[in-house]
N, C-alpha and C positions, 0 to 999 in steps of 0.2 A: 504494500500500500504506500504512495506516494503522503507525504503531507507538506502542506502549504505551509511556509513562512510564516503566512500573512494573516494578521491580525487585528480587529479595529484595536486605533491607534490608542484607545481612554480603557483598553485592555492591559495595558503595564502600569503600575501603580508609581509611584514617586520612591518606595520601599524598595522593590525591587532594583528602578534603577541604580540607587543609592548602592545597592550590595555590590550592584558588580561594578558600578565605576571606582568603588573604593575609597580612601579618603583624601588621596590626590586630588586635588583641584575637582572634587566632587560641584561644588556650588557651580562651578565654570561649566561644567557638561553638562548639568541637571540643566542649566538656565536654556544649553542652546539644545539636549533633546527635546525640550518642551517644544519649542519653536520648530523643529523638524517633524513632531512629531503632527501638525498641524499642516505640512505639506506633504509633498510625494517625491521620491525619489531624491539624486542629490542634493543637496542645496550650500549651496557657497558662504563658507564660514572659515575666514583665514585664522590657521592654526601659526604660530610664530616659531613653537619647539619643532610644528612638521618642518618647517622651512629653513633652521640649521640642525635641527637632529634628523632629519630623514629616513632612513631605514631604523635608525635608533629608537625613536621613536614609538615606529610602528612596531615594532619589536617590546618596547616598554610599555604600550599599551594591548600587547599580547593581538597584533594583528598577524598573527604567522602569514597566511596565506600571500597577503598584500607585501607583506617585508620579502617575500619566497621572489613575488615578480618582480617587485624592487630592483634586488638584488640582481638576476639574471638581465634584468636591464642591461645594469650596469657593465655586465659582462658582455655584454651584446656589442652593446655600445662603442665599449673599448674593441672590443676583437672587430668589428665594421673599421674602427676607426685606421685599425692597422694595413688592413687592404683596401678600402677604398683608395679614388684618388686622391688629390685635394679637394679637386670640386666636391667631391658629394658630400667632404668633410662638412661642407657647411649647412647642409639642410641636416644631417647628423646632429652637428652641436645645437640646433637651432632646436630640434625637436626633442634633444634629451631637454636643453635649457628647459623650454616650457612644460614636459612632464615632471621633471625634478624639480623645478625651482617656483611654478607657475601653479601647477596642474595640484599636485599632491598638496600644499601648504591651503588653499584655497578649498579643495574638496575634504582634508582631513578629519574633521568634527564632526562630519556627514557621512562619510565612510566607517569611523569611527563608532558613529551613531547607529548605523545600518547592521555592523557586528554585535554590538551589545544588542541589540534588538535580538537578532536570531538567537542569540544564546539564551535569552531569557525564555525567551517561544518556545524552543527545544527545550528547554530544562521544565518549564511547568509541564509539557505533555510527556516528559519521561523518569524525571526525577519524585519521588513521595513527598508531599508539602511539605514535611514534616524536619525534611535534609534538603529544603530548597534554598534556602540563607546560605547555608555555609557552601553548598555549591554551587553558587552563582559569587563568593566570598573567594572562592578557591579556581574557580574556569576563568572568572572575568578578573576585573581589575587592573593593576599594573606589577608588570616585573623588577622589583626595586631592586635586585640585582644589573641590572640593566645600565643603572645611572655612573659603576664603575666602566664599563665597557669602553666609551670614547675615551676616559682618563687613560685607560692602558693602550689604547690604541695610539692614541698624541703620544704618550711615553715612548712606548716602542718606535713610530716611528723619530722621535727626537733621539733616543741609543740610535737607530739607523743611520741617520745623518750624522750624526757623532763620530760614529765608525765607519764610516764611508768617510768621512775627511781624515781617517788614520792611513786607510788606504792607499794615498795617491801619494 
């Protein structure tokens, strides 16, 4: 049996989304599910963490799927960039620019939105009321391990340049 996402939208309570957004910047999402959830489909809500944490991010708000095509982007991108010629370099950079720096920051809170949604859907028609808090406490939220990751990543690449100038 298939089942449908889709839900009237005064069918999630303020309770629930609370569980799974977590205490991170809870007040910040409640205010703009509210407001999405009064529309359809994405709606344009610039996120500022999406726009220099990027995959980080989405990662830290436990978006695997989106962080998955993120990433392979990103590898797309670079491996294009190395066989093209120059010309095509540029409608290249042009369209990563606008997916990465445009696209995702602007749609983020609504994408965002769109995930906590299903999860919640899916966990009332699968999970016993009884274990719904803590596992919507425990699927959703954020990854607060997540918030070392860029640290060690600037690290490491800072040792790399370090030691690449021992090098030469």
């Amino acid at each position: 049996e298939i089942i449908s996402d889709s839900l009237p939208n005064d069918s999630i309570d303020e309770k629930l989304y609370k569980l799974a957004i977590g205490d991170r910047n809870c007040d910040y999402y409640l205010s703009k599910f509210k407001t999405f959830d009064k529309g359809n489909g994405l709606q344009a809500s610039f996120n500022i963490y999406a726009l220099f944490g990027g995959v980080f991010w989405l990662l830290y708000r436990k978006l695997y799927g989106l962080s998955s095509i993120y990433v392979l982007l990103i590898f797309t991108i670079s491996y294009l960039e190395e066989i093209l010629p120059n010309e095509g370099l540029v409608f290249l950079n042009l369209f990563s620019f606008a997916y990465l720096s445009i696209y995702l920051p602007i749609y983020a809170n609504s994408l965002y939105h769109n995930s906590v949604k299903k999860k919640i859907i899916r966990a009332k028609r699968t999970v016993h009321p009884s274990m719904l808090d803590i596992y919507l406490i425990n699927r959703c939220g954020v990854n607060r391990w997540m918030l070392w990751i860029p640290i060690v990543v600037l690290f490491g690449y800072i040792l790399l340049i370090i030691f690449n100038q021992y090098d030469k």
